[in-house]
C-alpha positions in Angstrom: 6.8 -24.7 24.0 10.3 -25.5 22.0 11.5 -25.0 19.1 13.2 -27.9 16.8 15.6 -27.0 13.5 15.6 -29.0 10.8 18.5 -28.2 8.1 19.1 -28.7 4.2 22.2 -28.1 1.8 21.9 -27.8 -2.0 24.4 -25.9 -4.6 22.4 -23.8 -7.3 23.4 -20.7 -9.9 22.0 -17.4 -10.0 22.5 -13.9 -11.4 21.6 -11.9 -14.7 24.4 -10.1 -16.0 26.7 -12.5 -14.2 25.8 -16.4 -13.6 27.4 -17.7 -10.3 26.6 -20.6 -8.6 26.8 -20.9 -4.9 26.2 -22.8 -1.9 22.5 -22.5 -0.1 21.3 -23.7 3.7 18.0 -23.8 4.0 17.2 -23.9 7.8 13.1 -24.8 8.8 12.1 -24.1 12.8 9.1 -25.7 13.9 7.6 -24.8 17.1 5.3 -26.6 19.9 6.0 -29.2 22.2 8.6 -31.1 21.9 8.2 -35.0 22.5 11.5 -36.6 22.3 13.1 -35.1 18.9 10.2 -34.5 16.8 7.5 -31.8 17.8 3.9 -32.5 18.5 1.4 -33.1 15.8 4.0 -33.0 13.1 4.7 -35.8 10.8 8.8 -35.9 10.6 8.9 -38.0 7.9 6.9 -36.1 5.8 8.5 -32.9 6.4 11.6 -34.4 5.8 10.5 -35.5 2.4 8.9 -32.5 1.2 12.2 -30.8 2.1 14.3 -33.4 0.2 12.4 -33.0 -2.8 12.3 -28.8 -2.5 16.4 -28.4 -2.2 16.3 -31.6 -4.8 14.3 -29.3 -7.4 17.1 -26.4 -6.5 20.2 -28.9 -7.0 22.2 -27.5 -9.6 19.5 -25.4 -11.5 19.6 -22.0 -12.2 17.2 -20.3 -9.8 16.2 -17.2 -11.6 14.2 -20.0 -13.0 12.3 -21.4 -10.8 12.3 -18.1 -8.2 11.5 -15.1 -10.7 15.4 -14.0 -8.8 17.6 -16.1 -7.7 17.2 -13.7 -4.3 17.4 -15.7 -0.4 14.2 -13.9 -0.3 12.4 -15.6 -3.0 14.1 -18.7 -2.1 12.9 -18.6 1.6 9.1 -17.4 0.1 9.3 -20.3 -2.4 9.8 -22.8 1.0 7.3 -20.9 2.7 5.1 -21.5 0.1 6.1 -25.1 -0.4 5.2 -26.4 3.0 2.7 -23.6 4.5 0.1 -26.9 5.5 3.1 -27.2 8.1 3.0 -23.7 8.8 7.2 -23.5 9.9 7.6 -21.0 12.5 10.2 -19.2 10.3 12.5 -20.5 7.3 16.2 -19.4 7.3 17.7 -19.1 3.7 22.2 -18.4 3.9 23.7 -17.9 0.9 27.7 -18.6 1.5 30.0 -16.6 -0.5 33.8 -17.3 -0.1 35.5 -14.0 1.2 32.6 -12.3 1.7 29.7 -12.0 4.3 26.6 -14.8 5.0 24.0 -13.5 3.9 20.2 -14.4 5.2 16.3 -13.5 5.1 14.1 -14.9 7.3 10.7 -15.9 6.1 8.5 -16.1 9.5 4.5 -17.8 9.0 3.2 -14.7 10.9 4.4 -12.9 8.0 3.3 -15.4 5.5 1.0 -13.4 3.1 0.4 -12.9 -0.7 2.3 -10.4 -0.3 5.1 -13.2 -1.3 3.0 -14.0 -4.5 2.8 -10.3 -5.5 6.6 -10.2 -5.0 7.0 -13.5 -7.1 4.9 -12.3 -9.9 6.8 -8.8 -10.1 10.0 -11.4 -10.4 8.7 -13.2 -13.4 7.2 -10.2 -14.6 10.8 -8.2 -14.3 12.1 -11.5 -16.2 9.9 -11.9 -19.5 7.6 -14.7 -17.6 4.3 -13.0 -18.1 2.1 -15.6 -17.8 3.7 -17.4 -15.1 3.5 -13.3 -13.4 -0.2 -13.7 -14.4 -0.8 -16.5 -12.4 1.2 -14.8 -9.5 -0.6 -12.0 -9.7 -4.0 -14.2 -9.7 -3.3 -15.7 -6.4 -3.1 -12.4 -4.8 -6.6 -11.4 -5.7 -8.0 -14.2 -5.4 -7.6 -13.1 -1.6 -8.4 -9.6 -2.1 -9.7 -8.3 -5.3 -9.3 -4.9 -4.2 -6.1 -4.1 -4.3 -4.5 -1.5 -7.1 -0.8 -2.3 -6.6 -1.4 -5.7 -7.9 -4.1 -4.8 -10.7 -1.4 -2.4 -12.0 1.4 -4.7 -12.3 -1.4 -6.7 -14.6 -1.9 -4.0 -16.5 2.2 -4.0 -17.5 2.1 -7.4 -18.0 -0.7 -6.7 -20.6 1.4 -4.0 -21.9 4.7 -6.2 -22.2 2.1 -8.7 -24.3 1.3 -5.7 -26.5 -2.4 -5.8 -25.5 -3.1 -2.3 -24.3 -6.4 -2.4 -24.7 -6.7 -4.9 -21.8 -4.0 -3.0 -20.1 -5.8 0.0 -20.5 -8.7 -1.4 -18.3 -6.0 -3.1 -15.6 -4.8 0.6 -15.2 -8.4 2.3 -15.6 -9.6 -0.2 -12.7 -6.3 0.5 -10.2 -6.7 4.5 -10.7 -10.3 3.9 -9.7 -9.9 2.1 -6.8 -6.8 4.7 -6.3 -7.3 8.0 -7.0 -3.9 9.1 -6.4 -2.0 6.3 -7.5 0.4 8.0 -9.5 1.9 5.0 -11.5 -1.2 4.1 -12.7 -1.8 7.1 -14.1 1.5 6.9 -15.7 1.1 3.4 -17.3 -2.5 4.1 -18.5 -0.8 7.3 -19.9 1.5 5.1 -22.0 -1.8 3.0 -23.1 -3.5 6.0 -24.7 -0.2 6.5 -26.3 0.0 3.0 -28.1 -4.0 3.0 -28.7 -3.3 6.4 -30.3 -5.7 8.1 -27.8 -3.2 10.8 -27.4 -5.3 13.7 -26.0 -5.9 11.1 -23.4 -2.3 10.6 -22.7 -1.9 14.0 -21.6 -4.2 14.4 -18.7 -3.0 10.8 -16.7 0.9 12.0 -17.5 0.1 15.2 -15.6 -1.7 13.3 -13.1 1.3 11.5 -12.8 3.6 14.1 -11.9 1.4 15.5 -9.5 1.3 12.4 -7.3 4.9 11.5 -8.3 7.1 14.3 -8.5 10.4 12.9 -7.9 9.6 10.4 -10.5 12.3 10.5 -13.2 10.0 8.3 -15.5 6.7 10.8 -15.5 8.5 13.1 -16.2 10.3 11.5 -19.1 6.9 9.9 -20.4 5.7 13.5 -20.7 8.1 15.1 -22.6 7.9 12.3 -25.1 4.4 12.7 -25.1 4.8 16.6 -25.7 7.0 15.6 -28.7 4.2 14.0 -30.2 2.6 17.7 -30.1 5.9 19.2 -31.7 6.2 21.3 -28.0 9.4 20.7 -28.2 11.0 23.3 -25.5 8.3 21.6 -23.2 9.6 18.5 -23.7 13.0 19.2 -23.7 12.5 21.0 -20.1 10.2 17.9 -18.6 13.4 15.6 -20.0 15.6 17.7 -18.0 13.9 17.3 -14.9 13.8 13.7 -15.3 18.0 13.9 -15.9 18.2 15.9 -12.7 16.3 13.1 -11.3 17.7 9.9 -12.2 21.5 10.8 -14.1 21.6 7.5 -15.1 18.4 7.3 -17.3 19.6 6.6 -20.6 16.2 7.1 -22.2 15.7 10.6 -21.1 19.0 11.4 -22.6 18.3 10.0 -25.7 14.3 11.2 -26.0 16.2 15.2 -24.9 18.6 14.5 -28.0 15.6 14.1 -30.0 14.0 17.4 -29.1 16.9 18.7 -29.5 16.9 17.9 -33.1 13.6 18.8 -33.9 15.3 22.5 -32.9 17.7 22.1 -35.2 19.9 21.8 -31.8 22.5 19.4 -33.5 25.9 20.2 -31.3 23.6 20.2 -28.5 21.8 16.8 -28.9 25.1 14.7 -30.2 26.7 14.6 -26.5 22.9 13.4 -25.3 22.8 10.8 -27.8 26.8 9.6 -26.8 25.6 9.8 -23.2 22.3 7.7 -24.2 24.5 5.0 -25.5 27.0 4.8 -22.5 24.2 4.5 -20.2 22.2 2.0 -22.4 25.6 -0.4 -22.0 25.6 0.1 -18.6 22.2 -1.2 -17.3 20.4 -3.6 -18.5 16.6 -4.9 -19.6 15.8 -6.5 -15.7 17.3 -3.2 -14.1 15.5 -0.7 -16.1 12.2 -2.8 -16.0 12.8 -2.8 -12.1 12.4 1.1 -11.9 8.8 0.5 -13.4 7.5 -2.1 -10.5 6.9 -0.7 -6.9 5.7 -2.9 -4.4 5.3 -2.4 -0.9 8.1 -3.9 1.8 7.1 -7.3 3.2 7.5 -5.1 6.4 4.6 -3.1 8.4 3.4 -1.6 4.8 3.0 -4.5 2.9 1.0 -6.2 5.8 -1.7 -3.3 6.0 -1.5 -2.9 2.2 -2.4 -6.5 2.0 -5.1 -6.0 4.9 -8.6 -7.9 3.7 -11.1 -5.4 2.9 -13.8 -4.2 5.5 
């Protein structure tokens, strides 16, 4: 057995808050036997074809486009993805930087999952590209439909296309395959919210606490659900806890300010609300929405959370 390299150049731009464009190598290892150059059973020119039109379809476009983040990760999933009927032995993605360090993720086909669809979709979904997440999100269970991690990331999607009531049954249908899925709980606690079920609301942000304690955002989601209840030194304590938890969280700042208020707490809430708006300048719409997706790594975890089912 031998392995044979086969590599490919192409320029592209990238980044949210700040649009860079870079240089990419994309480097694709095949492995078998070797007979002269090319390996066994593997057609060279169409390999090398496929490949010129992939880094062709990168070639000066902006990747958080095509990628869901313009990531070496995603890149090297979207090859892996591209020429899986080759099945490469691993794919080699190098982002080159001036004055700074290579940087590299390596894709390998015993890893290749839809684990790499699942990440994909949270991209898109992260980005505004709901129905492109959708049909991310599809391919996943269209291996396993029993998985909750990916039914909940449907349900947001639902939620970001202001149709709760189907998000309502995406979160309903991942808490029941997942008792103690504590983000579930949480989202399907923000559906009662916007279907006005709000003695629903109650019970799954609890829930969600109890599975996620060092979540900043239960806790925030339940003091502004104890608002709505006019418990207002409740609330103000559960937005405290979600401050002590994530300092950065301009939302719980800005939903404690508003307790605060309702106490007639003015010289108390105005430094909140100041602090609300420093921190809303500070992060941004893709950041915040990326505290809301958990996924598991494309390590160990990700491989047994993907597992088929028995």
């Amino acid at each position: 057995m031998a392995n044979l390299n086969i590599k490919k150049h192409f320029r592209a731009s990238h980044g949210t808050e700040l649009v860079k464009e870079d240089d990419f190598q994309v480097e694709i290892e095949l492995e078998g036997h070797l007979v002269g150059d090319f390996v066994k059973g593997i057609d060279y020119d169409y390999l090398m074809n496929r490949l010129s039109t992939t880094t062709a379809y990168f070639q000066g476009n902006y990747l958080d486009d095509i990628v869901g983040r313009g990531t070496v990760e995603n890149i090297a999933s979207f090859f892996m993805f591209d020429l899986k009927d080759i099945k490469p032995f691993k794919i080699t993605v190098r982002e080159n930087e001036v004055g700074s360090s290579v940087f590299y993720y390596e894709a390998r086909w015993e890893n290749y999952s839809p684990l790499l669809h699942f990440k994909l979709g949270s991209s898109k979904m992260v980005r505004g590209l709901y129905m492109e997440a959708l049909a991310e999100f599809d391919k996943v269970l269209e291996f396993n439909k029993y998985l909750p991690e990916v039914i909940n990331c449907r349900g947001r999607v639902y939620k970001h296309l202001q149709r709760f009531d189907l998000a309502l049954e995406e979160h309903s249908r991942a808490i029941e395959l997942n008792p103690q899925f504590g983000e579930a709980y949480r989202n399907r606690g923000n559906d009662h919210y916007y279907l006005g079920n709000f003695e629903l609301m109650m019970g799954d942000f609890d829930n969600a606490i109890e599975f996620m304690p060092f979540s900043a955002l239960a806790f925030n989601n339940r003091g502004f659900a104890l608002q709505h209840f006019a418990r207002y030194q409740e609330a103000i304590n559960d937005h405290n806890k979600a401050i002590e938890l994530d300092k950065t969280y301009a939302e719980a700042y800005g939903d404690r300010a508003k307790a605060l208020r309702a106490l007639g707490k003015n010289d108390l809430a105005r430094p909140d609300e100041e602090q609300a708006k420093k921190l809303a300048h500070l992060q941004n719409r893709f950041n915040l929405e990326w505290k809301k997706v958990t996924w598991p790594s494309l390590k160990e975890d990700g491989l047994k959370f993907l597992a088929q089912p028995d």
